[in-house]
C-alpha positions as CSV (number, residue, x, y, z in Angstrom):
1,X,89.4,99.6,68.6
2,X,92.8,100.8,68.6
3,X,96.3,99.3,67.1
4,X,98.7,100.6,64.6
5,X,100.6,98.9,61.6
6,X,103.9,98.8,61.4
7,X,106.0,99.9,58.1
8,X,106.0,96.7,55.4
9,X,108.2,97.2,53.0
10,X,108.0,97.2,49.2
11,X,107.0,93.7,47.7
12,X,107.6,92.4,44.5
13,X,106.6,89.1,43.6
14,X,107.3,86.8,40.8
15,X,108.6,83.8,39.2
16,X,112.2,85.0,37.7
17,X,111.8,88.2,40.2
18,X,115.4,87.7,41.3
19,X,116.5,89.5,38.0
20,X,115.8,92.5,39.2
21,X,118.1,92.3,42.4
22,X,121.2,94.3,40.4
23,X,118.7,97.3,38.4
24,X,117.1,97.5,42.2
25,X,120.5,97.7,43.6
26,X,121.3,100.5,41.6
27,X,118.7,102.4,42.3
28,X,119.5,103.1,45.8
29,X,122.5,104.9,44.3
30,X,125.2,102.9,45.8
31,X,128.7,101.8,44.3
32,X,129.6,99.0,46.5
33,X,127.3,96.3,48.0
34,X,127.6,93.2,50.7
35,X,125.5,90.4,49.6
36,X,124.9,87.9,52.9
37,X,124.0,84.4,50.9
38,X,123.6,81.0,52.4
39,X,127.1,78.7,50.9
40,X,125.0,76.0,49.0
41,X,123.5,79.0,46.8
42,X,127.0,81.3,46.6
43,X,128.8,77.4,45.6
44,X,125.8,76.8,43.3
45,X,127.1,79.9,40.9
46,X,124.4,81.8,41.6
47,X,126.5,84.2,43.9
48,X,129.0,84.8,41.2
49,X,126.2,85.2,38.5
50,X,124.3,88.0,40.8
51,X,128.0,89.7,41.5
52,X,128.4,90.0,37.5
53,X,125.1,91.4,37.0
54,X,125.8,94.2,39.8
55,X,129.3,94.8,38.4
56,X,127.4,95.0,35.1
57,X,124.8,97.5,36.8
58,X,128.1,99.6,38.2
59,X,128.1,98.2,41.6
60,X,131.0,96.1,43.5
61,X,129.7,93.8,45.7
62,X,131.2,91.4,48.3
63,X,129.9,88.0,49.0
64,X,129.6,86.6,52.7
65,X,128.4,83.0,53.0
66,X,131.3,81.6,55.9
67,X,128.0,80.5,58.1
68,X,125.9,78.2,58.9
69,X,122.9,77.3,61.0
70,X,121.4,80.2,63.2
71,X,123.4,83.0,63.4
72,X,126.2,83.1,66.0
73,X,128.3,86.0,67.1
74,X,131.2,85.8,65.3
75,X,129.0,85.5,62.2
76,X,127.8,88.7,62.5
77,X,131.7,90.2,63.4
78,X,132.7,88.6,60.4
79,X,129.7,89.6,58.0
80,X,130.0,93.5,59.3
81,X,133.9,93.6,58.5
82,X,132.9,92.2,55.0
83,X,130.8,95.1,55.1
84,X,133.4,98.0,54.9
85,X,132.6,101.2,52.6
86,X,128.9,99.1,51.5
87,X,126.3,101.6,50.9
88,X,123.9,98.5,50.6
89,X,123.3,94.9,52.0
90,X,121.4,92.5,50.2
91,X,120.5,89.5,52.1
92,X,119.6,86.1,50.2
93,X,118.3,82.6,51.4
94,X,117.0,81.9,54.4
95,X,116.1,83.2,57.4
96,X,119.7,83.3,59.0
97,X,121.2,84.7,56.2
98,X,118.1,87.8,56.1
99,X,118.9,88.1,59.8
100,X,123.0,88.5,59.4
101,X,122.1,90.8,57.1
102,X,119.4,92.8,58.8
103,X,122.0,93.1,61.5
104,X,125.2,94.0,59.9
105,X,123.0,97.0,58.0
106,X,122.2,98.4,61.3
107,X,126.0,97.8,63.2
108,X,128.2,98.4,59.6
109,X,126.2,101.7,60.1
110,X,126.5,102.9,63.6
111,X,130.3,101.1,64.6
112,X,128.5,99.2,67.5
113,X,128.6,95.6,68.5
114,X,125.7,93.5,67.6
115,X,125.6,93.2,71.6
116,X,125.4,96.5,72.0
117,X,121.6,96.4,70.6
118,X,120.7,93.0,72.2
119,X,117.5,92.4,73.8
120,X,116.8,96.5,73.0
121,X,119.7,97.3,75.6
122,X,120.1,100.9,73.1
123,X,118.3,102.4,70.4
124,X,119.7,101.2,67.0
125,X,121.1,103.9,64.4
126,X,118.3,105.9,62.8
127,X,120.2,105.7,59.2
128,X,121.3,101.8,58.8
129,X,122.6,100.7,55.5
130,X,119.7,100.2,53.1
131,X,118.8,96.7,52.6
132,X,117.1,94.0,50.0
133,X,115.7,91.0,51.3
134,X,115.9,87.7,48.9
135,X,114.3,84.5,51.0
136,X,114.5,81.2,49.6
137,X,113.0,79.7,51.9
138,X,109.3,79.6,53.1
139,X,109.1,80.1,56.6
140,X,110.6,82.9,59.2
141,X,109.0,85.7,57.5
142,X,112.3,87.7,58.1
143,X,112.0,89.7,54.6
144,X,109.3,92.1,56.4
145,X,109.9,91.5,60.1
146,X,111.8,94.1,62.7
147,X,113.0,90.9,64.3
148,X,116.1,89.8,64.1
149,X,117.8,86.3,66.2
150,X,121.5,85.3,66.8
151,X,123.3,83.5,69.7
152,X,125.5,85.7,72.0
153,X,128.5,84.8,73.4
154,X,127.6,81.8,75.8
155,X,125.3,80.4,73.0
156,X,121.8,81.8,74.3
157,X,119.1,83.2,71.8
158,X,119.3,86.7,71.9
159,X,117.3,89.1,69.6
160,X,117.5,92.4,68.2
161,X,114.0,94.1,67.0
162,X,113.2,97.6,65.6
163,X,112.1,99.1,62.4
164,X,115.7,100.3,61.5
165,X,116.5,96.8,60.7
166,X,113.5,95.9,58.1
167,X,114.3,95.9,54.0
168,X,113.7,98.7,52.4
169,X,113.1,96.2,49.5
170,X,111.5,92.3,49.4
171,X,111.9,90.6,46.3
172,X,110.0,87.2,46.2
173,X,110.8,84.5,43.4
174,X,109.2,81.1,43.5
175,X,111.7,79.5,42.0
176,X,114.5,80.2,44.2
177,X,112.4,78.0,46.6
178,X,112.2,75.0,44.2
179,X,115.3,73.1,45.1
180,X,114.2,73.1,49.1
181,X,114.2,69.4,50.1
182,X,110.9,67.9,51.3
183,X,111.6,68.1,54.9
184,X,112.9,71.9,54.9
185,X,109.3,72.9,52.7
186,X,107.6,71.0,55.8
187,X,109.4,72.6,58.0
188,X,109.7,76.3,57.0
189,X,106.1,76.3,56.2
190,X,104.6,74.3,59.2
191,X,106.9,77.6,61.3
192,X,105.3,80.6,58.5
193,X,101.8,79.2,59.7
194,X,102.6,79.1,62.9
195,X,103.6,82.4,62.8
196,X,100.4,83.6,61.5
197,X,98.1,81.1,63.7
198,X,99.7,82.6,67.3
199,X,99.6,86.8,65.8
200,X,95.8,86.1,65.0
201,X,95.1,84.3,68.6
202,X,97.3,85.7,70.9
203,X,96.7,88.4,73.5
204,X,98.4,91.4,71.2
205,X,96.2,90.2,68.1
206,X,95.0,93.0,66.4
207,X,92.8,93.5,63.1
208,X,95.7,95.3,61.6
209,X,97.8,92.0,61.9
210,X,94.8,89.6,61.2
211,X,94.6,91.1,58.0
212,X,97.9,89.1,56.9
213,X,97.7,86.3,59.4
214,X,94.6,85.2,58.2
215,X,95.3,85.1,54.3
216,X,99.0,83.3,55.4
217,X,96.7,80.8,57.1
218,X,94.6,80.6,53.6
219,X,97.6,80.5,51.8
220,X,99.6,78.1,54.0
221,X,97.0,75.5,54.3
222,X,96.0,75.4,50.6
223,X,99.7,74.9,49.2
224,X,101.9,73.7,51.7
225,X,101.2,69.9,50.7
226,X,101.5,70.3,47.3
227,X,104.6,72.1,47.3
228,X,106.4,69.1,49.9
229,X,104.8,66.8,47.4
230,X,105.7,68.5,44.3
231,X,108.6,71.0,44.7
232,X,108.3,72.2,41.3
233,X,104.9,73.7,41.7
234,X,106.0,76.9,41.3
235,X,101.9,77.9,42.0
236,X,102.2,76.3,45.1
237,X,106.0,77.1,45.6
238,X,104.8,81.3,45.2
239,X,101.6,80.5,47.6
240,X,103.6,79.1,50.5
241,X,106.1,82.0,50.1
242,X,103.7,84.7,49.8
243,X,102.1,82.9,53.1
244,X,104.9,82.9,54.5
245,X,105.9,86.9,53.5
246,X,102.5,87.7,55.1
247,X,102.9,85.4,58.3
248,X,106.2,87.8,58.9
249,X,104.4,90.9,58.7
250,X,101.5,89.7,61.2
251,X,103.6,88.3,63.3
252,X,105.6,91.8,63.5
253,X,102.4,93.6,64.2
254,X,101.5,91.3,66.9
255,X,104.1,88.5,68.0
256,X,103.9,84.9,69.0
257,X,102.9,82.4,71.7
258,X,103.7,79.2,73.6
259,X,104.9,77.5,70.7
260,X,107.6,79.9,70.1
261,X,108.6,79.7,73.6
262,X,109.6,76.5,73.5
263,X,110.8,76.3,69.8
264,X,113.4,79.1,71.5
265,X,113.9,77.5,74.7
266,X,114.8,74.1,72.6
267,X,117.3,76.4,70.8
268,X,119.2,77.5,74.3
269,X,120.2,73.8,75.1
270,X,120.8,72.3,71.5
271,X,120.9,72.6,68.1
272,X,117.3,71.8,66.4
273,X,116.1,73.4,62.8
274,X,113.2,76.4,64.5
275,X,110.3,75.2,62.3
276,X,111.0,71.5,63.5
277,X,111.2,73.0,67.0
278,X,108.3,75.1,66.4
279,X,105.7,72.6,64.6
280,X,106.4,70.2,67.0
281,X,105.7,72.7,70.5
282,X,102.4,74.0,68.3
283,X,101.0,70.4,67.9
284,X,102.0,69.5,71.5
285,X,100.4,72.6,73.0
286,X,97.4,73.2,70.5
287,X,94.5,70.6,72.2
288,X,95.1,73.5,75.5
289,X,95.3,76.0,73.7
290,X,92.0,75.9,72.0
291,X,90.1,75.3,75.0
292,X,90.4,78.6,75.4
293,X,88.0,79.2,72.7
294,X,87.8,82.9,72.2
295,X,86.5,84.1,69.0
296,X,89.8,85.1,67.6
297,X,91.1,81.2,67.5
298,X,87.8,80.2,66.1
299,X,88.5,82.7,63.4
300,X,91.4,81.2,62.6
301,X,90.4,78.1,62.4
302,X,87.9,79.0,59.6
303,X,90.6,80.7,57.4
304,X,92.0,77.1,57.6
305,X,88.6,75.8,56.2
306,X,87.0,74.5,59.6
307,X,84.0,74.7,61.7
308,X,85.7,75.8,65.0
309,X,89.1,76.2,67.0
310,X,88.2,72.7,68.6
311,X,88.3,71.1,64.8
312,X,92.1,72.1,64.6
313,X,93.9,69.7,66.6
314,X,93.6,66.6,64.4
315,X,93.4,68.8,61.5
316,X,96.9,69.5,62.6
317,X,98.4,66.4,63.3
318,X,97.2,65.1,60.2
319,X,98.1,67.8,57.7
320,X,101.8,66.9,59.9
321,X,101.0,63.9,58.5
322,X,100.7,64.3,55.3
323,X,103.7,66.8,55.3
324,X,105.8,64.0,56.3
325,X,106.8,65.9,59.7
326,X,108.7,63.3,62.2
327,X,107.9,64.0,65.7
328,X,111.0,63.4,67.3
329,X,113.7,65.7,68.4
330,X,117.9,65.6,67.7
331,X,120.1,62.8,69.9
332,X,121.8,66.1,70.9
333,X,118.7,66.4,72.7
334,X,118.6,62.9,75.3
335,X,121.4,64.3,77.7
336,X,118.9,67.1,78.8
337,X,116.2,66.7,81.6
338,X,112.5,67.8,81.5
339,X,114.1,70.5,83.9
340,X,116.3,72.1,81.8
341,X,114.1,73.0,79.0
342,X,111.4,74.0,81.6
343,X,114.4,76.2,83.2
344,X,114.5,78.2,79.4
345,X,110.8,78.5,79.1
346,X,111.1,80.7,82.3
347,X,114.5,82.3,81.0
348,X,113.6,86.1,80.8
349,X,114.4,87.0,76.9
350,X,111.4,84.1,76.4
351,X,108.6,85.8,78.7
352,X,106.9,88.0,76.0
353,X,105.8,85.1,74.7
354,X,104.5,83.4,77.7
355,X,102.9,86.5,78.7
356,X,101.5,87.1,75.3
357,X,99.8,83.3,74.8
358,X,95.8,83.4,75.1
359,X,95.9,81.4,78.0
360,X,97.7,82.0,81.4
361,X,100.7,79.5,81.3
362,X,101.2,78.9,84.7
363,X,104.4,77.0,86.1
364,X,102.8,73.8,86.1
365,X,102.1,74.1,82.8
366,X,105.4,74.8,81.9
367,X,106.6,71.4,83.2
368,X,104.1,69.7,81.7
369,X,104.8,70.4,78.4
370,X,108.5,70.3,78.7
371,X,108.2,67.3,79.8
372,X,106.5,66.1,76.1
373,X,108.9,67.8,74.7
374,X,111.9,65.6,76.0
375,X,110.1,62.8,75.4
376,X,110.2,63.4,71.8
377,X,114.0,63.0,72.1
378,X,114.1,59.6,74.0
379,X,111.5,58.1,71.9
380,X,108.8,57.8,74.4
């Protein structure tokens, strides 16, 4: 046996934790800060409430929160020239705004273009701003992963990854994740334990990352319904986070898998929320993929309570069930063939995790579940 962990971050975890965003702020030793925030949370007051407590703490901060959806280009242009004489970022809400802020850390830094480390096309700076991670939502794992998605130029999912971009600090607080509508909880968490089903099963799976998937899928399976169901759990609120905190660290010790590929390759023709995307390539792939049935997926299957990998397919679709999930795709999506999405399966920056899935997918495979996929868009 052989593998090595990567760097995880500092964690604190708590209900109320996002007090201690300004004191931690200041003990980096910087005078001027960007905060990256998603606009419902800077409009909400809470933006201008965490800028007094940093001014109060000695530290100027800018708030950027002109974006929306996943992270585009000009996002990131804007967000770094926001980011002028900042000795810190602090990124807070979900997974785009963790992202944009991952990102302008590293290219505030260096001067460079965010294209300029796409797709690992140059080694990023080896002294990027420092960085505190904030999620409020459950799902991407972003806080403690070294990868980071935007759209380039002609709207394509594009990726930067590498340990320069990870937080220095994660602060985790329940109850920033309270006011997440039913569907987004579903969501978001349906994509955390996705991310830490396909790092425990796929071919790069490692004991180092199972370590995390495994409690994520504990965590995940035991809370996720009560916190759709109840959104002021904050017991069930802090497990799915935590789940979803360790999901990002497995899946950055060991990647993802088929569903992935096609929760991206739906992203390159139309706009779709990834866990959506995501839960809905898992379900649609999972009765093939466990007929694989190697000891790693049957281990997974009995951190979510069952007897064997060949139990989880209706245990699936039913806890999708009971999660309210929908299984149908945007109208964006009905002007686009079986063809095209099985063209951006095959696109090259969504190989690794073709080649990384437990089971060969072979070309005929590919079609087969694109095709499914469609369906789901012209309600068939």
């Amino acid at each position: 046996m052989q593998f090595s962990t990567s760097f995880i971050p500092e964690i604190r975890f708590s209900a109320g934790a996002a007090s201690q965003i300004a004191p931690a702020t200041k003990s980096f030793g910087v005078t001027r800060a960007l905060v990256v925030m998603d606009g419902f949370l800077a409009q909400s007051g809470f933006g201008e409430k965490l800028r007094q407590e940093l001014d109060a703490e000695g530290v100027s901060a800018a708030i950027f929160s002109d974006f929306s959806g996943e992270p585009k280009l000009a996002h990131l242009h804007a967000a770094i020239q926001a980011a002028e004489d900042a000795g810190l970022v602090i990124g807070v809400g979900g997974g785009s705004a963790l992202d944009i802020a991952k990102i302008v850390a590293c290219c505030a830094a260096s001067g460079e273009d965010p294209m300029f480390y796409a797709l690992a096309a140059n080694p990023l700076p080896k002294k990027p701003l420092k960085k505190i991670m904030v999620p409020t939502t459950a799902g991407t794992g972003s806080e403690t992963s070294a990868t980071n998605i935007f759209a380039g130029p002609e709207g394509k999912k594009l990726w930067i990854w590498g340990a320069e971009t990870k937080a220095d600090l994660v602060i985790l607080d329940p109850a920033l994740t309270a006011s997440l509508p039913e569907n987004l909880t579903a969501w978001c968490g349906l994509d955390a334990f996705i991310h830490a089903f396909e790092a425990s099963t796929n071919r790069n799976a490692h004991v180092g990352g199972k370590f995390y998937g495994h409690e994520a899928l504990r965590l995940l399976t035991g809370a996720l319904e009560t916190a759709v169901n109840e959104p002021q759990n904050l017991a069930a609120r802090g497990n799915v986070l935590l789940g979803s905190c360790y999901a990002g660290i497995a899946i950055d010790n060991c990647g993802t898998a088929i569903a992935h590929n096609i929760s991206h390759a739906l992203a390159g023709l139309a706009p779709v929320h990834h866990g959506l995307a995501t839960a809905l390539g898992f379900e649609g792939t999972l009765a093939w993929l466990v007929e694989a049935d190697t000891d790693d997926l049957n281990a997974a299957a009995r951190a979510c309570g069952l007897a064997n990998a060949a139990a989880l397919p209706a245990f699936v679709s039913d806890w999708m069930n009971r999660c309210g999930i929908v299984r149908a795709l945007p109208k964006g999506f009905e002007r686009f063939s079986a063809a095209d999405l099985a063209a951006e399966m095959r696109a090259p920056e969504n190989q690794p995790m073709r080649r990384s899935t437990i089971r060969d997918v072979t070309d005929g495979d590919i079609d087969t579940f694109a095709a499914s996929m469609i369906a789901l868009a012209k309600g068939q």
